[in-house]
N, C-alpha and C positions, 0 to 999 in steps of 0.2 A: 965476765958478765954476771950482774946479782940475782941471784936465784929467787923465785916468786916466791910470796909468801902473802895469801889471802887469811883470815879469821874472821869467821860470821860470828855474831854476840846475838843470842836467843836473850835478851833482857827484861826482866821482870822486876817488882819490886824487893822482893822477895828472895831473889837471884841471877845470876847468869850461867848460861851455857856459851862456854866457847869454844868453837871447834877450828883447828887449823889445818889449810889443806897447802897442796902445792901442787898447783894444777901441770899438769903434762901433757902435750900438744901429740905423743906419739904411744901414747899407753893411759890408762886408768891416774888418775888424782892419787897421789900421795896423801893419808891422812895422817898428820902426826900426834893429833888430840884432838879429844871429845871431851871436855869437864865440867862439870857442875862447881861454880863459886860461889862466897857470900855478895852481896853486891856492893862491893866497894871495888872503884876504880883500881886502885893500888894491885888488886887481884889480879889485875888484866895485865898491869906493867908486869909483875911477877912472871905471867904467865907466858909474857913476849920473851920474857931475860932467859928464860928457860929454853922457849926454845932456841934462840940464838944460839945459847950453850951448847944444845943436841948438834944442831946442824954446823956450826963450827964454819960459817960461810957467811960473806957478805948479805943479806938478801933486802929485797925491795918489798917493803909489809904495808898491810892497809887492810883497818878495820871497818867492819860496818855492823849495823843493826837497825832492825826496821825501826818507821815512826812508828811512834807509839806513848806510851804514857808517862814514858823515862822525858818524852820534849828534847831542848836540844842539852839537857844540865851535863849527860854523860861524855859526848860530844866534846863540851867546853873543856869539862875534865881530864880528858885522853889527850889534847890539843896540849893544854896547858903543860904538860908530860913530858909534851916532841911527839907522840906517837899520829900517826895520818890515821884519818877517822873519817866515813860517811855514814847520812844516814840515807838510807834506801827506803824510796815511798813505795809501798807495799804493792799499788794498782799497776805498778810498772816490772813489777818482777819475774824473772820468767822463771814457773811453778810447772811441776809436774801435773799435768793434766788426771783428771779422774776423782776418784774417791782415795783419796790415802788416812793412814793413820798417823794423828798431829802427836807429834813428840816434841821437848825442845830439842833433843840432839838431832833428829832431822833437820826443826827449821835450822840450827846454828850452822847446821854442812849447808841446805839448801841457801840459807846467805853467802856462806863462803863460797861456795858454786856460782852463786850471782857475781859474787866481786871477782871471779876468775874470769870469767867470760863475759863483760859485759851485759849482764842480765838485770838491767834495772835503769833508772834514773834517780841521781841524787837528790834530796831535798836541799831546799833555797836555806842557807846558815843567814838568818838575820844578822847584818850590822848592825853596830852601835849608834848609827844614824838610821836604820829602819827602825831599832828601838826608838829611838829619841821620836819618829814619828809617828809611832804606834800612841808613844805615850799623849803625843799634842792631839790628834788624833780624837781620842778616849776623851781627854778633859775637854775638847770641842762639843763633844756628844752631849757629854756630861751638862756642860756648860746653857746649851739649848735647849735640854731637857728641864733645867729649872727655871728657865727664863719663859718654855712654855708654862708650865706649873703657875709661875706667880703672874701670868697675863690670867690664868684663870682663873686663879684667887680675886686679883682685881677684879673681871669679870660680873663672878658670882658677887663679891662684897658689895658694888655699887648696885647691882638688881637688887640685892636683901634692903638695901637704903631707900630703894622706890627711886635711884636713877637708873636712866637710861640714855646711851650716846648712840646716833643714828648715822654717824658720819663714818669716815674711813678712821677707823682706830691704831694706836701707837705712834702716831705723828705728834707735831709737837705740839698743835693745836689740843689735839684732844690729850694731851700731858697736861696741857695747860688748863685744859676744863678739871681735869682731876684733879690740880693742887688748887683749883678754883671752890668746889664745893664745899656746901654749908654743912657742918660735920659737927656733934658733939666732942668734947674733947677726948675719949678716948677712941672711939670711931675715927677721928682725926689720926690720932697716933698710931691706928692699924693702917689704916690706907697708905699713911708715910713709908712705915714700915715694910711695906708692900713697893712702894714706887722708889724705895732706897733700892731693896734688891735689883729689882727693875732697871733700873740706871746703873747699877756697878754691873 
């Protein structure tokens, strides 16, 4: 049977705390490190090879660290690796009650403590297909955002010309009233300009 092996990652940009524990259903947590790294993934592999080395046994390992400002890029990193990786949404954690004092070598045991015992819920890992529509998404936004803009450009330009259209506007009637009016020629050439965007 493989021996458990949790590691909480206290992640910063600046650094990592990792702490690895080995939880025990019949006695107090094993802890086998507490350390302070630079914050390169490589560190964490390192970190794992080691202990493997110590404990000289098969074990079942899984890292975590809170969301936070790291996003999902460390995640990616440890994945890409082989190493099993969550990350833990903070509001789901279960925390010692009270006033304590924040260290990172607490939080990194108190994650490790979560990934031992169930104390958390994982964060949702975007696909490459939730990207892909995050991305359509965004340029939808985008896309509507300028299209109101240059309805208000047209707007304002024909009031400054002394027109006015009284009917239901952006239909093709009143397109048609727009490429209709009597325009000097570069007046003409901003309106187009306008009802080019407008149209693509």
């Amino acid at each position: 049977m493989k021996r458990i092996l949790r590691i909480g990652m206290d992640v910063h940009s600046t650094n990592y705390t990792l702490c690895a524990i080995e939880p025990r259903f019949d006695g107090d947590d094993i802890i086998y490190a507490n350390v302070k790294v630079t914050p390169e993934p490589d560190n964490i592999v390192q970190f794992i090879e080691n202990l493997k080395k110590k404990i000289k046994e098969d074990c079942d390992i899984l890292c975590g660290y809170e969301a936070g400002c790291l996003g999902f890029s460390l995640y990616h990193e440890l994945v890409k690796k082989g190493i099993r990786c969550v990350i833990l949404a903070p509001t789901t954690m279960l925390t010692q009650q009270g006033k304590r004092i924040k260290t990172d070598k607490r939080d990194a045991l108190m994650i490790a403590q979560c990934l031992s015992y169930g104390g958390y819920h994982a964060v949702h890992i975007p696909t490459d297909k939730d990207d892909n529509v995050k991305v359509y998404l965004r340029m939808r936004d985008d896309h509507k955002s300028d299209l109101k803009k240059t309805k208000q450009r047209i707007n304002a330009f024909c009031l400054s010309q002394g027109f006015h259209y009284d009917k239901g506007k952006w239909t093709q009637v009143h397109l048609k009233w727009l490429k209709s009016l009597e325009l000097s020629g570069l007046d003409r050439e901003t309106l187009n300009e306008y009802l080019i965007t407008y149209e693509y």
